[in-house]
Each structure stands twice: as structure tokens, then as C-alpha cells.
N, C-alpha and C positions, 0 to 999 in steps of 0.2 A: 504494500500500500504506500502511495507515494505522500510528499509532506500534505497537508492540510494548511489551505488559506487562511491566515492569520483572522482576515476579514470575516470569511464563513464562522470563524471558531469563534470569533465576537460575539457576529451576529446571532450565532445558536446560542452562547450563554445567553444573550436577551433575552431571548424569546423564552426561555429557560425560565428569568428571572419572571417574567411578567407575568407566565404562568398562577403564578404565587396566590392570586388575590381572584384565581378562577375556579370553577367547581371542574372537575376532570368526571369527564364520560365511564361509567360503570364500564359498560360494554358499546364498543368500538366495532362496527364492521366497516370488511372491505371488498370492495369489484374491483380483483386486481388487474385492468385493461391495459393493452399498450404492449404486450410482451413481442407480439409480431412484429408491428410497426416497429418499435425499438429496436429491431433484429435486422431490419429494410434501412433505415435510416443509419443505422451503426456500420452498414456494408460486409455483416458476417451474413456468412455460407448460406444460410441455414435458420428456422423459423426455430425449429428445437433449440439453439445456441439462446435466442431469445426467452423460452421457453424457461430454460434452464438457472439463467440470470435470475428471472422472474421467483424460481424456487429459494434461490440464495437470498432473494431478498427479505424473502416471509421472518428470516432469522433476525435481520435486521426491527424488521416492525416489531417482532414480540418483546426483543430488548425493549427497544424504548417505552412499549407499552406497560412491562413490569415496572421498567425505571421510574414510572407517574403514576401506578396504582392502577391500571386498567386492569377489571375484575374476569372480563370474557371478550374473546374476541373471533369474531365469526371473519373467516376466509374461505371467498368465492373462488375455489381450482377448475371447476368444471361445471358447466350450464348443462339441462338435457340438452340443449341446442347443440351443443358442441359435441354431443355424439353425433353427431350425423357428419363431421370434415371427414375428409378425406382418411383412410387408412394409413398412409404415409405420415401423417403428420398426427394423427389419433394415439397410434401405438405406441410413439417415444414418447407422448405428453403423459399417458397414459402411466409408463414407466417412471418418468419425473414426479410425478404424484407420488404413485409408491415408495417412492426413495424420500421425498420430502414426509410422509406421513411417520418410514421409516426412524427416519433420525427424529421427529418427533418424539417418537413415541423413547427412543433413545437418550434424548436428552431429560424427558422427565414431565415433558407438559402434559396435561390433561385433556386428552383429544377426545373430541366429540363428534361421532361421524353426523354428518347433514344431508341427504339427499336419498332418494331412488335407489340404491343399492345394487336391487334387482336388476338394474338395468346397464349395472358396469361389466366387465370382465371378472371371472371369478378369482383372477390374482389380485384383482384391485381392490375388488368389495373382501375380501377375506386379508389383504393385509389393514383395510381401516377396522376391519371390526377388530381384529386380534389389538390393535395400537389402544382401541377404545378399553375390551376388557383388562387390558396392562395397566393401562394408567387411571383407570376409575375413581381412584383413589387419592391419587397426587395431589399435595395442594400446590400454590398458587392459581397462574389464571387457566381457566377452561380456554381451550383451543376448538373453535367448529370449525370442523374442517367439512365445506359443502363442493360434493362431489355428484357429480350427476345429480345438482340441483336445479330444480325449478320454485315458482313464487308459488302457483297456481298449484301443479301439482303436489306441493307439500300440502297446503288447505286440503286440496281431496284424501291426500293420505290422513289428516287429521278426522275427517270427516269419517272415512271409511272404518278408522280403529276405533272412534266414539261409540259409533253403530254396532261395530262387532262387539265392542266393550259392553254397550247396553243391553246387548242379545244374551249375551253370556250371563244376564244378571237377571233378565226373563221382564227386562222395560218393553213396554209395547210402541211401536210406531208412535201415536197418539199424543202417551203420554209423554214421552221424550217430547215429542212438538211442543209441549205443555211447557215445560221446564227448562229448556235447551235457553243457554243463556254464553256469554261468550266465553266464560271461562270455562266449562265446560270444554269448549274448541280447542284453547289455549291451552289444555292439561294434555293433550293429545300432538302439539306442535314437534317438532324434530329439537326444538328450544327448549319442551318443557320445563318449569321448576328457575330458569334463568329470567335474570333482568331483561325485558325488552332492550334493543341497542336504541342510546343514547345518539351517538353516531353514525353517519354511513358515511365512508369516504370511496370515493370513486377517482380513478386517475384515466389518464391519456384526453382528457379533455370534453368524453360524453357527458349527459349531463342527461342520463336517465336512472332507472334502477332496473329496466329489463325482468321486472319479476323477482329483483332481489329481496327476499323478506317480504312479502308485501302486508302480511298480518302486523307483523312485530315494527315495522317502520310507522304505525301507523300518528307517532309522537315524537319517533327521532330530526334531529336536524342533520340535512346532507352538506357535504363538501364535496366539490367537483374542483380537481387543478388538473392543469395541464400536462405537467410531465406523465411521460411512458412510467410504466411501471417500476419495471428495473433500477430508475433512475430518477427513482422518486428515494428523499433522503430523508434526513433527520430534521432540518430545520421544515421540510413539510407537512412533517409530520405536527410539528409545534406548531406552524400554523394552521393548521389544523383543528388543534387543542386550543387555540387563540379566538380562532373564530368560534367555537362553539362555546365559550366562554364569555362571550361577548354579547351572546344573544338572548334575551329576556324570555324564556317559557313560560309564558302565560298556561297553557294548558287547556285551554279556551274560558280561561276566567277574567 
């Protein structure tokens, strides 16, 4: 690693400092976007090169996010969507996962698989489950790791287990309609038991959520910057923490 700009090193103790007098985000997510384009614009080989960058940076984020007390932290690896690219470029991303969930589960975090399961590769959905029953127990910050996630179809899947849930307990259609209340829904989320995120940050410049969370965001404040992912740093991180510290949640009161 080469020297670090005096300037940058400044400017990150500020933003450091000013944190001070702000409330910090429980639970923090993120749409980690840009890993391609960063890959295209950087002049490597290769989408996986990007790809990969993108894995080494999750290590980055989770530092900083211990270092301020972030309690959970949801990370978007894979959309259903993104089952459907190409083969060529599906099977190493695929692999990158597993290696990243890997050294998770390695280092000690508390990984929380998030998504469709069913719908991954059997090496992939069996090294998150195995990462999850390892570290169940860990403390510090819970790690979601959403893998073959979608917004929409989590809700179904929440919907679908309340149902069987209720069936098992001999609730009739009716009366469920009777009683069905939101928390009910929410006891049944891929989240359950956690803080709604606080935050959502989103990088490379879009400025949606694509069905990220869409139950649980429904309170959070988002952040959109520009940079690619990879090449997203520490002090964006802060500002980050800056902006959401700055903004007054009413709550709608």
C-alpha cells in the first residue's frame, strides 16, 4: 500500500471528529454497484478482476462499520436478477461469493444468509448456510449477506412461511385475515428479530433500490455517491455517517 495523502488523512480525521455530536445508524445497508464498470474504466482484462476488488472491499466496510458501533449490516452480493448473466461471468462471481462468505465466516463475523437459497448453486447455498450455523453465535455485528436476493420475492417468502406457520397451528384462512397485522409479516422476514436499516447506501451513482429491502427501508434514509464500488473509501463512508446524521427523522410526527 502506497503512502497516504496527508490531505485525505486530514480530511478523514474531520469527518471522524464531527461525527461526534451525530447518532450512528444501528444497521447500515448496502447495493454494492459499480464492480463492472470499475473493471471497464480501470482497463483490466476482465469483469471478474472487478468483481473481485469489489469482495476485498466488503473487509474494508465492516472495519469501519465496527470502528463506529454499526450493530448489522446487510450486503447486497447477488440480485435474482443477476442469475440470469451470462455463464461466463455467473460462475467466477459465483465463486467470489463463496470465498468472500468463506473468510467471513473465518474471521468471526456473524453471517446471516439473505435471499432465495433454492435458487443458487448447491456449493453456494451450502457454503452460506454452513458460514451461518458456524457463527450463530458470534458476537459483534451480524453480517446479511443477501445472495440470490430479491425485495418482492422475500415478502412472498415471508408471506408463504406465515401461512404454513399458521396451518401448522390449525389458524383458518378467515381468521388469520382477522388478525394479520404487520408484525406478524415482519416475524417471518429473512431480517427477522433485527433493527430495520437505518441506512441504505448505494454506490456507482444509481439512485434506486431495485427491490433492495423494500419492507425494512420503509423508515430508512438513503445515500447515493458516485464512486464504483471498489473505490469507494473511508472518508465515504463518513460521509455517509455525516449525512445521515444530519437529517431530522420526524417519523411522520
Amino acid at each position: 500500500m502506497g503512502l497516504r495523502n496527508p490531505l485525505y488523512w486530514l480530511y478523514e480525521r474531520r469527518l471522524e471528529r464531527s461525527l461526534g455530536s451525530f447518532e450512528i445508524p444501528r444497521h447500515v445497508g448496502v447495493i454494492l454497484d459499480g464492480n463492472r464498470r470499475w473493471a471497464r474504466i480501470s482497463g483490466l482484462s476482465s469483469v471478474e478482476a472487478g468483481h473481485q476488488a469489489g469482495a476485498e472491499k466488503i473487509f474494508d466496510l465492516l472495519g469501519w462499520c465496527d470502528e463506529v458501533g454499526v450493530q448489522v449490516v446487510t450486503l447486497w452480493l447477488l440480485s435474482t436478477d443477476n442469475l440470469t448473466r451470462k455463464r461466463e461471468e455467473l460462475e467466477p462471481l459465483l465463486k467470489i461469493i463463496e470465498d468472500t462468505v468463506t473468510r467471513l465466516r473465518r474471521e468471526g463475523w456473524n453471517v446471516n444468509p439473505m435471499g432465495a437459497l433454492d435458487l443458487l448453486p448447491d456449493s453456494t447455498a451450502r457454503v452460506v448456510k454452513e458460514a451461518q450455523a458456524a457463527t450463530s453465535g458470534n458476537s459483534g455485528p451480524i453480517v446479511n449477506v443477501a445472495v440470490g436476493y430479491g425485495g418482492r420475492r422475500e415478502i412472498a417468502d415471508a408471506v408463504r412461511s406465515l401461512l404454513v406457520a399458521e396451518a401448522a397451528k390449525g389458524t383458518g384462512i378467515e381468521e388469520l385475515a382477522e388478525r394479520l397485522d404487520l408484525d406478524h409479516i415482519a416475524e417471518h422476514l429473512y431480517t427477522r428479530g433485527q433493527p430495520d436499516p437505518d441506512l441504505l447506501i448505494r454506490t456507482s451513482g444509481e439512485q434506486r433500490l431495485s427491490g433492495f429491502m423494500l419492507w425494512q427501508s420503509a423508515q430508512a434514509e438513503f445515500y447515493f455517491c458516485e464512486v464504483f464500488w471498489p473505490a469507494f473509501r473511508k472518508v465515504d463512508f463518513l460521509r455517509a455517517l455525516r449525512a445521515y446524521g444530519a437529517r431530522n427523522r420526524r417519523f411522520g410526527s
